[in-house]
C-alpha positions as CSV (number, residue, x, y, z in Angstrom):
1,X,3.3,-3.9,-20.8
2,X,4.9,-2.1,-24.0
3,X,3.5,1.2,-22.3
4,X,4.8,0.4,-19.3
5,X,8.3,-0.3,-20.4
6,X,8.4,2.9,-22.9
7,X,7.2,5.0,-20.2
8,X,9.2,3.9,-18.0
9,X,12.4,4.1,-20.4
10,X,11.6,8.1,-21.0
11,X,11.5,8.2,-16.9
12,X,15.1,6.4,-17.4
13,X,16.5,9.2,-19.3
14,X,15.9,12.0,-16.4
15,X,16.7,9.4,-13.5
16,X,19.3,6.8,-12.5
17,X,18.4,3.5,-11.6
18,X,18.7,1.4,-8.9
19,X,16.1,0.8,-5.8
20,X,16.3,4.0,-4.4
21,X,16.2,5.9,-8.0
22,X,13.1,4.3,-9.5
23,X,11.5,7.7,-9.5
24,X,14.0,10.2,-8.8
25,X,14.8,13.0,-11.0
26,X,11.6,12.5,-13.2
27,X,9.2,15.4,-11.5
28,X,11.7,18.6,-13.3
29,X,9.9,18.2,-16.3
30,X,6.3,17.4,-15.1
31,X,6.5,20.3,-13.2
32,X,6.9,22.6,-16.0
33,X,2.9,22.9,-17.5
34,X,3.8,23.7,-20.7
35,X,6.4,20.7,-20.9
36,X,4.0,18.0,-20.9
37,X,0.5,16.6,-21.3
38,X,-1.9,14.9,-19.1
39,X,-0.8,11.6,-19.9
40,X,2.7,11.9,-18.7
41,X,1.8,13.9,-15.8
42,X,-0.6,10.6,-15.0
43,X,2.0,7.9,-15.7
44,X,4.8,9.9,-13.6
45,X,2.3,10.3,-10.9
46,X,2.1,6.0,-10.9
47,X,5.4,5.1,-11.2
48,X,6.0,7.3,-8.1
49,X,2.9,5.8,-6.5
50,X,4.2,2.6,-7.6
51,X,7.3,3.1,-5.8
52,X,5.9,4.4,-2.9
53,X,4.2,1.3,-2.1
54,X,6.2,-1.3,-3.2
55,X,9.9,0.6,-2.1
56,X,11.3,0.8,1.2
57,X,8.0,1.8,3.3
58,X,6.8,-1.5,2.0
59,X,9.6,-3.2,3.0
60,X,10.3,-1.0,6.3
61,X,6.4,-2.4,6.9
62,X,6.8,-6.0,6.6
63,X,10.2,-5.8,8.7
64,X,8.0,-3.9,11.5
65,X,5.3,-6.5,11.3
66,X,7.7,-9.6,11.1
67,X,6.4,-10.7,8.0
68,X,10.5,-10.3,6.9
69,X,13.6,-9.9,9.1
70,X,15.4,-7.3,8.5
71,X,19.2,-9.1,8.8
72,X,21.8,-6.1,7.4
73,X,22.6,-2.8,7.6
74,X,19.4,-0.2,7.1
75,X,17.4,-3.3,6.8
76,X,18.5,-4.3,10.3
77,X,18.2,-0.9,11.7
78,X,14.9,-0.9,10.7
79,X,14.6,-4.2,12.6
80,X,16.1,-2.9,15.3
81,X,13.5,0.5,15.7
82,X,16.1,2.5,14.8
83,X,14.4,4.8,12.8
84,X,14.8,8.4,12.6
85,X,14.5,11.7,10.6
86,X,16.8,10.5,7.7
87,X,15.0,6.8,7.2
88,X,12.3,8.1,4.8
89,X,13.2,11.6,3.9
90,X,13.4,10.3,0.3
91,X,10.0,8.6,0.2
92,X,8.0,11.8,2.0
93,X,10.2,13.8,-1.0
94,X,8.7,11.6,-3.6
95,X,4.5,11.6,-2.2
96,X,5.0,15.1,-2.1
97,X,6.8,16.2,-5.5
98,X,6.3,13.0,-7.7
99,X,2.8,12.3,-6.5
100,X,0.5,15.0,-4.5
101,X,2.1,18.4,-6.5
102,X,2.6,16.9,-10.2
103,X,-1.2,15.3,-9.3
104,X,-2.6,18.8,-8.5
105,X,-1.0,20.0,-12.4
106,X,-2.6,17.1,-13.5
107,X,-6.0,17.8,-12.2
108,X,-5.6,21.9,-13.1
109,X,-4.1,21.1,-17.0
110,X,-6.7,18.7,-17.4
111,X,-9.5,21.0,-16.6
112,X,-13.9,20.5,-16.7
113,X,-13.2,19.1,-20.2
114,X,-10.8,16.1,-18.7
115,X,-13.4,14.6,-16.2
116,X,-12.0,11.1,-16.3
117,X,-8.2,12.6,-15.9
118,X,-9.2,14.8,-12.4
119,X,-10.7,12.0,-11.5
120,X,-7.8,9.8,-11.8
121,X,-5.8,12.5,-9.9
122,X,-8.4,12.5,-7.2
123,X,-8.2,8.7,-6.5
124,X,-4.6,9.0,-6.9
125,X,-4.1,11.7,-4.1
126,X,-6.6,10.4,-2.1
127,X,-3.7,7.0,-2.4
128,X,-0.5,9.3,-1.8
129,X,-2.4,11.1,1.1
130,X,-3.6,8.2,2.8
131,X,0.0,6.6,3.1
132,X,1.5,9.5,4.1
133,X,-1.2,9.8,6.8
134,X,-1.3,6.5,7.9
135,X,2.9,6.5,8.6
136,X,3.3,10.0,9.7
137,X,-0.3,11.3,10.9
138,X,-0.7,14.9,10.7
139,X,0.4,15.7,7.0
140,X,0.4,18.9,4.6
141,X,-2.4,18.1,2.5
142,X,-4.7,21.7,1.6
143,X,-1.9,24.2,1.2
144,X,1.1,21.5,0.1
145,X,-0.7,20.8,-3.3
146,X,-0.5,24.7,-4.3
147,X,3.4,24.7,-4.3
148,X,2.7,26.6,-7.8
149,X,1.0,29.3,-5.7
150,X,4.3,29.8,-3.8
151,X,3.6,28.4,-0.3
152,X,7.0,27.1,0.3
153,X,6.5,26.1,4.3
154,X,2.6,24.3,3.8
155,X,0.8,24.2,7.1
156,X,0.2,20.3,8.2
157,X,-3.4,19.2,8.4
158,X,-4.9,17.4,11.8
159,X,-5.2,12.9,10.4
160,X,-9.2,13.3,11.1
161,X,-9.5,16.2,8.8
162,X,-7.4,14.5,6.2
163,X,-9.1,11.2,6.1
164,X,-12.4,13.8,5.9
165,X,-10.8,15.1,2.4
166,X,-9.9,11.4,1.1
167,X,-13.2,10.9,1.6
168,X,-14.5,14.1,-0.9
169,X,-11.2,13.3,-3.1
170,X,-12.7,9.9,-3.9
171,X,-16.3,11.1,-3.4
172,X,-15.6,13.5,-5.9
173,X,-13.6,10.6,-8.4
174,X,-16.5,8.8,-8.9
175,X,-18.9,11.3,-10.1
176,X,-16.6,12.7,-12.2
177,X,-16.1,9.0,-13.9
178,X,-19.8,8.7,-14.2
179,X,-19.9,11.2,-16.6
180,X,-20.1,10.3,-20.3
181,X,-17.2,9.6,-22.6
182,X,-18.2,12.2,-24.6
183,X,-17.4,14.4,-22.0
184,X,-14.3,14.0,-22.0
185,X,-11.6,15.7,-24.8
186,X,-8.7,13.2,-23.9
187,X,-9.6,9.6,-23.1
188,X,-6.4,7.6,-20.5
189,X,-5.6,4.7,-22.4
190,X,-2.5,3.0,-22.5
191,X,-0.4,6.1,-20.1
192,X,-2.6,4.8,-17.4
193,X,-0.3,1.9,-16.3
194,X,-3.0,0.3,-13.6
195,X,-6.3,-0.3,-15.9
196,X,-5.3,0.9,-19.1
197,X,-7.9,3.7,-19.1
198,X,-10.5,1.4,-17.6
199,X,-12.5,3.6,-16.0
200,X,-15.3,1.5,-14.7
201,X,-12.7,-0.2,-13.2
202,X,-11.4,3.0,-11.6
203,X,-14.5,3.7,-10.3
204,X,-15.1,0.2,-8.5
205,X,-11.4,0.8,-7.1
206,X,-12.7,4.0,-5.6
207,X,-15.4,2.7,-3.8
208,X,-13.2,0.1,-1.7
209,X,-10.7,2.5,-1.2
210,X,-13.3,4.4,0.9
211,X,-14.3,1.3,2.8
212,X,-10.3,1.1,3.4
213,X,-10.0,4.8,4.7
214,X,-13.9,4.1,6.7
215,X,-12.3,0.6,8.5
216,X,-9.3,2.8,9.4
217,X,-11.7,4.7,12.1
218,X,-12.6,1.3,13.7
219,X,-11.1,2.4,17.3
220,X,-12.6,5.8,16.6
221,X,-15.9,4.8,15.9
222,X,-16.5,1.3,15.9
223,X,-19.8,1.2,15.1
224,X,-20.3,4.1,12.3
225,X,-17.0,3.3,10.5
226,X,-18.5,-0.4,9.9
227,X,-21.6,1.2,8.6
228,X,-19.7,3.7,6.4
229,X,-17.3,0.7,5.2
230,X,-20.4,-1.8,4.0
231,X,-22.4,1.0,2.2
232,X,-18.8,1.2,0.1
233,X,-18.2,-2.2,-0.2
234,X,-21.8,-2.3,-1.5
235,X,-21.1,0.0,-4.0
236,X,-17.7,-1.2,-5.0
237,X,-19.0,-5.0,-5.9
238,X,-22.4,-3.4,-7.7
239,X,-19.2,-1.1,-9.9
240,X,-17.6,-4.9,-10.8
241,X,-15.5,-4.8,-7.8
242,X,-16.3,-9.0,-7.5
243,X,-13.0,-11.2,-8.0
244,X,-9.5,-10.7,-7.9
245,X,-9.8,-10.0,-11.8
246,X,-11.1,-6.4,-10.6
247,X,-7.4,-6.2,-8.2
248,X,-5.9,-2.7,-8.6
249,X,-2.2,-3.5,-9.0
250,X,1.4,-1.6,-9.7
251,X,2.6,-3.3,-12.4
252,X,6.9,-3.7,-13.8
253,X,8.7,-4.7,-16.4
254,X,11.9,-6.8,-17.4
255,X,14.0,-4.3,-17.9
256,X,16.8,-2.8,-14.8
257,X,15.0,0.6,-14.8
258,X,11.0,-1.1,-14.7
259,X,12.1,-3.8,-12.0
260,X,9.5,-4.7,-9.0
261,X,11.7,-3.0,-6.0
262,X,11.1,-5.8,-3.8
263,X,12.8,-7.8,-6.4
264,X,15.5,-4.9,-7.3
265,X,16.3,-4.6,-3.5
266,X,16.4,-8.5,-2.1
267,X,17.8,-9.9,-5.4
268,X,19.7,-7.0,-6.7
269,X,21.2,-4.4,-4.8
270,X,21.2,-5.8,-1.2
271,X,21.1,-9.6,-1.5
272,X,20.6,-10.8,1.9
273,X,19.9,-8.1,3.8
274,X,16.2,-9.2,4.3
275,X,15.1,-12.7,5.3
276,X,11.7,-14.5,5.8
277,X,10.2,-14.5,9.5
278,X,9.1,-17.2,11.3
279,X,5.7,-15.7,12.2
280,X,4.6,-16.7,8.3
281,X,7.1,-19.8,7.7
282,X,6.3,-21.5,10.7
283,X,2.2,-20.7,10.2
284,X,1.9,-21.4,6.6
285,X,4.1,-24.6,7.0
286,X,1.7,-26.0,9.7
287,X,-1.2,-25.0,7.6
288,X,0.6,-26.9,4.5
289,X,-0.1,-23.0,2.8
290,X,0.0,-23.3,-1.1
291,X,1.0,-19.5,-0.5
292,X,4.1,-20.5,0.8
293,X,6.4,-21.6,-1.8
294,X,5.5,-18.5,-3.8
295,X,6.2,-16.6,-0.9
296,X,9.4,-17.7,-0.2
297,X,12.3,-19.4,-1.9
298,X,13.8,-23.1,-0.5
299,X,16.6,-22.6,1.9
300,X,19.8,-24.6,1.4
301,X,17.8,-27.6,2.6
302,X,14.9,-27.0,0.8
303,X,12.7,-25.9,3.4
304,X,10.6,-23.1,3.7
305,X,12.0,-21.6,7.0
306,X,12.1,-18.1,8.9
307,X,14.1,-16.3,11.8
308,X,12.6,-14.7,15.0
309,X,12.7,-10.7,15.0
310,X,15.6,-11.2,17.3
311,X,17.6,-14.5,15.8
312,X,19.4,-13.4,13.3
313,X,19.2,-16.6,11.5
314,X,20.8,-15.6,7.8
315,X,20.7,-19.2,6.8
316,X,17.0,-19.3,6.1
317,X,14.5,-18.8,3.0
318,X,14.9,-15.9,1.1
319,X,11.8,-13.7,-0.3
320,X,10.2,-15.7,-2.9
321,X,9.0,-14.8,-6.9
322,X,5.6,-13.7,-5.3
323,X,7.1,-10.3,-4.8
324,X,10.8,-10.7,-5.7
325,X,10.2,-11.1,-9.5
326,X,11.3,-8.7,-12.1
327,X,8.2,-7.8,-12.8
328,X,5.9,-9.4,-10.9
329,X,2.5,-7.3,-9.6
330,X,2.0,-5.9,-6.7
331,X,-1.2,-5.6,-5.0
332,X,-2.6,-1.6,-4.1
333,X,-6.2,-2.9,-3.4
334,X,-7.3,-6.0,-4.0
335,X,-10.3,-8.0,-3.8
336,X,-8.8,-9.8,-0.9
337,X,-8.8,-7.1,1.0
338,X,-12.1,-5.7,0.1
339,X,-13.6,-9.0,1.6
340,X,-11.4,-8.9,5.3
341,X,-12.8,-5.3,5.5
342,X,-16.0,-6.8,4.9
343,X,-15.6,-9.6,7.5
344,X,-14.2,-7.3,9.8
345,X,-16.7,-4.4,9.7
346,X,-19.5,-7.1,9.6
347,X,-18.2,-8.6,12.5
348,X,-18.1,-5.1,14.6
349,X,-21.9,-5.1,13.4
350,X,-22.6,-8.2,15.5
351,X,-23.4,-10.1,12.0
352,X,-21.1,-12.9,12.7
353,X,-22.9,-15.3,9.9
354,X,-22.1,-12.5,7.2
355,X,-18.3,-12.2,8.7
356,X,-17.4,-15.8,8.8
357,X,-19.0,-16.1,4.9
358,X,-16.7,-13.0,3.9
359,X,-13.7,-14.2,5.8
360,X,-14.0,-17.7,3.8
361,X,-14.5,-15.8,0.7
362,X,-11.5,-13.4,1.0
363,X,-9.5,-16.5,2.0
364,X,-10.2,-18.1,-0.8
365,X,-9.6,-15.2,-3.2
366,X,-5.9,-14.9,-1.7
367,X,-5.0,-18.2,-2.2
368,X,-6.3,-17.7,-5.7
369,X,-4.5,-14.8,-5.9
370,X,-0.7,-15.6,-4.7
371,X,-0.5,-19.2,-6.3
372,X,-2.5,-18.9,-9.4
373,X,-4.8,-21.7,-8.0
374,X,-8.1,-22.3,-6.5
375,X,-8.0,-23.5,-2.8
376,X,-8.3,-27.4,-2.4
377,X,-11.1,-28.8,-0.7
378,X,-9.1,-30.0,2.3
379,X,-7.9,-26.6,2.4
380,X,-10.9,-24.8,2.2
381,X,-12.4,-27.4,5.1
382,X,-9.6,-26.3,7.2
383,X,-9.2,-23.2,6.8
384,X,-12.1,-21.2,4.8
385,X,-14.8,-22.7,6.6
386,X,-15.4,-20.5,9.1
387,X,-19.2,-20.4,11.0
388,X,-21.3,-17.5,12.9
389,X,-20.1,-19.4,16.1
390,X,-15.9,-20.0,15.2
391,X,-15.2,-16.2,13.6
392,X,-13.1,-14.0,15.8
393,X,-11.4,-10.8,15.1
394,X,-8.3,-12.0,15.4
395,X,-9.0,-15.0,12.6
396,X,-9.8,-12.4,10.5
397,X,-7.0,-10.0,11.4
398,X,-4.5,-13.1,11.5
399,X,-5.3,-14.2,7.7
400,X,-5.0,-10.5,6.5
401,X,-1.7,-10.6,7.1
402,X,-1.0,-13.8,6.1
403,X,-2.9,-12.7,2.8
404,X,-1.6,-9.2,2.1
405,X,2.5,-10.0,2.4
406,X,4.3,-7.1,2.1
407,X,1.8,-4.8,1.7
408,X,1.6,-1.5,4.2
409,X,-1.6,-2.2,5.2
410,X,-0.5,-5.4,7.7
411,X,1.4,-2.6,9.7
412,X,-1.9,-0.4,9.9
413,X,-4.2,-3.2,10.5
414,X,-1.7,-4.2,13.5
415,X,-2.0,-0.7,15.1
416,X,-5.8,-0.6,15.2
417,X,-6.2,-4.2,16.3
418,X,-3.4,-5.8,18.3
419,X,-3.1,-8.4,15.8
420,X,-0.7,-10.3,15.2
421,X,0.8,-10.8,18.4
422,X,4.3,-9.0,17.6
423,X,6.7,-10.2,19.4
424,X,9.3,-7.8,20.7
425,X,12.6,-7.5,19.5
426,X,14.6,-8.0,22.8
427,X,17.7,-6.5,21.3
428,X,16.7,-2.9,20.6
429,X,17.6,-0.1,22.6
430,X,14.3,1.0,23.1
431,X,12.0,-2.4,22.8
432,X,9.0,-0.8,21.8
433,X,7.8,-1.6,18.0
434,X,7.3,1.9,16.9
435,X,3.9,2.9,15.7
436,X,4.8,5.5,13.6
437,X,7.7,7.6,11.6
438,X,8.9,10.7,13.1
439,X,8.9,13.7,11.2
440,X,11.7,13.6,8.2
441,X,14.9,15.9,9.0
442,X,13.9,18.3,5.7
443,X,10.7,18.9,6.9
444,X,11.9,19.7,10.5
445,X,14.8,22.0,8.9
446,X,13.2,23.6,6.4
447,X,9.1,23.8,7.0
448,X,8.7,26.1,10.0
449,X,4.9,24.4,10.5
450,X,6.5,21.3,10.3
451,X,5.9,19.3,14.1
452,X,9.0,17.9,15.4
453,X,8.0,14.5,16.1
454,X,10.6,12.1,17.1
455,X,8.9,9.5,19.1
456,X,8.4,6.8,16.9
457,X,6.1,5.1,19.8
458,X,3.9,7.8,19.6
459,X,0.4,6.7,18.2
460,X,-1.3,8.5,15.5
461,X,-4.6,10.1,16.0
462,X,-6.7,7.0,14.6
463,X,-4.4,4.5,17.0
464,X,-5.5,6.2,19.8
């Protein structure tokens, strides 16, 4: 954590704070080659990755997905599907100059004598892309990473061929981290703010990655994608990938600058603008959760409690220390997930037995996760004790999302699958829960490849 907070207090002298400054500013001197080194190139690269995931797409996720209710102002408007060209410009501007371009320098400055540092940019890209895939579909990926070649309007690549190139980024990652130490002139310790320069971990985190960005192709090809998922599951738990110890996280500090933007944003900046919904009170209350009370905070009667998408209800819980802590963790890939995918891609494979086992499994590992706690007996009977004959694709689905709160992923396991259930916030003007964001307004002024997608209920290529 000391590297964390110094790093983080160098960012602060280039940037302001506050939840929508966490990384701006900091990509002038990264940008310059013979500024800085590798390891500030890498730790810039995942604070802004850090941001990125748990900042306002996070947030704008769980609003969509009625894990939160979005109660005021651009929370509610995000509630409300109204979400336009100026919602996200500034998180498309940070993937794009504090993560893909600075990640790009990072892999060039580092060089055949850096393996383990391109293949932390490779994983790292493969991360940035992926999001900005997932939310916007078609992306710049090939010619947006040579802005130092002069390509000022980058030509936006179809989502099939970009998941294709996450696929050879992280392809590529894990060779170049089974090469020796030796190899390597510069070893990433301590300016690698995930695993400290762990790079067997690294590795293991590629692997389930893959599965992730495999699974995402499950309406595409059911069949193949479940293959494709396993083999990289297989691989990932055989790299160490095997308990949440292995969980890939973002990680804060204490300090106004270093704060956890879920906590920064809900208990900060805009107190009250978010709320818990109902679809995760209401559940986790009937299941008597041990997830809940870390998930959210008492209400005024001491009660966990949540509002409908469409109630308005500002008199219930608040976001709890889970993820509104100063520096609390925040999940990018966990082991959790690893074992849904599993469940899920078994399941698609007609090997219900092996499903129901890794459903119960990744069940158990969140519970473990959020509370700090193994599951109880009576818990585990209830709930992670699922057979060949009682696993359904929407149990697994259903405890995803009760499992990764507030992660982005809930919104693109929703879109593949139909589960949860949303329901429909009846006071929109358009009633439709958007299943995507439309192109940002820079992008449509100023890239003349840019698409000019506005539809927000226009599916990307893997939703259709």
């Amino acid at each position: 954590m000391k590297k964390i907070v110094s790093v983080l207090i160098l960012i602060s002298l280039l940037a302001s704070t506050g939840c929508k400054k966490f990384v701006e500013g900091y990509d002038e001197s990264p940008n310059s080659p013979s500024a800085v080194t590798p390891q500030l190139l890498l730790s810039n690269a995942q604070v802004a990755y850090f941001s990125t995931m748990n900042g306002q797409l996070s947030r704008q996720s769980a609003i969509i997905t009625q894990q939160v209710v979005g109660l005021e102002f651009q929370a509610k408007d995000v509630n409300d599907y109204q979400i336009d060209e100026n919602t996200n410009g500034n998180e498309w501007a940070v993937i794009y100059t504090n993560g893909l371009v600075n990640l790009k320098q990072l892999y060039n400055q580092a060089g055949s004598k850096n393996p383990y540092y391109q293949g932390l940019s490779r994983v790292l890209t493969a991360m940035f892309l992926g999001t900005a895939s997932d939310l916007w579909g078609d992306v710049p990926n090939k010619e947006a990473v040579n802005g130092f070649d002069g390509i000022v309007n980058p030509a936006y690549d179809k989502q099939e061929d970009v998941l294709k190139d996450i696929q050879l980024y992280l392809s590529e990652a894990i060779t170049l981290f089974e090469k020796a130490e030796a190899e390597n002139s510069l070893i990433p310790g301590d300016d690698d703010l995930i695993f400290a320069g762990d790079i067997a971990a690294w590795k293991a985190t590629a692997s389930v990655l893959k599965a992730r960005y495999y699974n995402r192709l499950s309406k595409r090809d059911a069949a193949g994608s479940a293959d494709d998922a396993l083999t990289a599951l297989t691989a990932a738990y055989a790299a160490g990938f095997s308990s949440n110890a292995a969980n890939c996280n973002a990680n804060f500090g204490t300090n106004s600058n270093e704060y956890n933007q879920w906590f920064a944003y809900t208990q900060v900046d805009r107190r009250g603008y978010i709320r818990m919904g109902s679809m995760v009170t209401d559940t986790l209350n009937v299941m008597n959760d041990p997830r809940l009370s870390f998930y959210a905070q008492p209400d005024d009667s001491g009660d966990y409690t949540g509002t409908d998408v469409d109630e308005g209800n500002t008199t219930v819980s608040d976001i709890g220390e889970y993820l509104a802590t100063q520096n609390a963790a925040f999940p990018l890939v966990s082991y959790a997930e690893a074992k849904f995918i599993e469940a899920e891609a078994k399941l698609r494979k007609s090997d219900a037995a092996g499903a129901a086992s890794a459903f119960n499994d990744a069940v158990k590992a969140s519970v473990e996760q959020v509370s700090g706690t193994a599951a109880n007996a009576t818990y585990i009977t209830a709930y992670a004790s699922e057979t060949g004959a009682s696993i359904s694709l929407e149990k697994i689905i259903w405890q995803k999302y009760l499992s990764l709160f507030g992660q982005i992923e809930v919104y693109n396991d929703w879109r593949r699958t139909g589960f949860p259930k949303l329901k429909v916030n009846s006071n929109a003007n358009d009633p439709i829960v958007p299943r995507r964001l439309p192109t940002v307004l820079d992008e449509r002024l100023y890239n003349t490849k840019a698409p000019k997608i506005t539809d927000i209920r226009t599916t990307v290529w893997w939703d259709n």
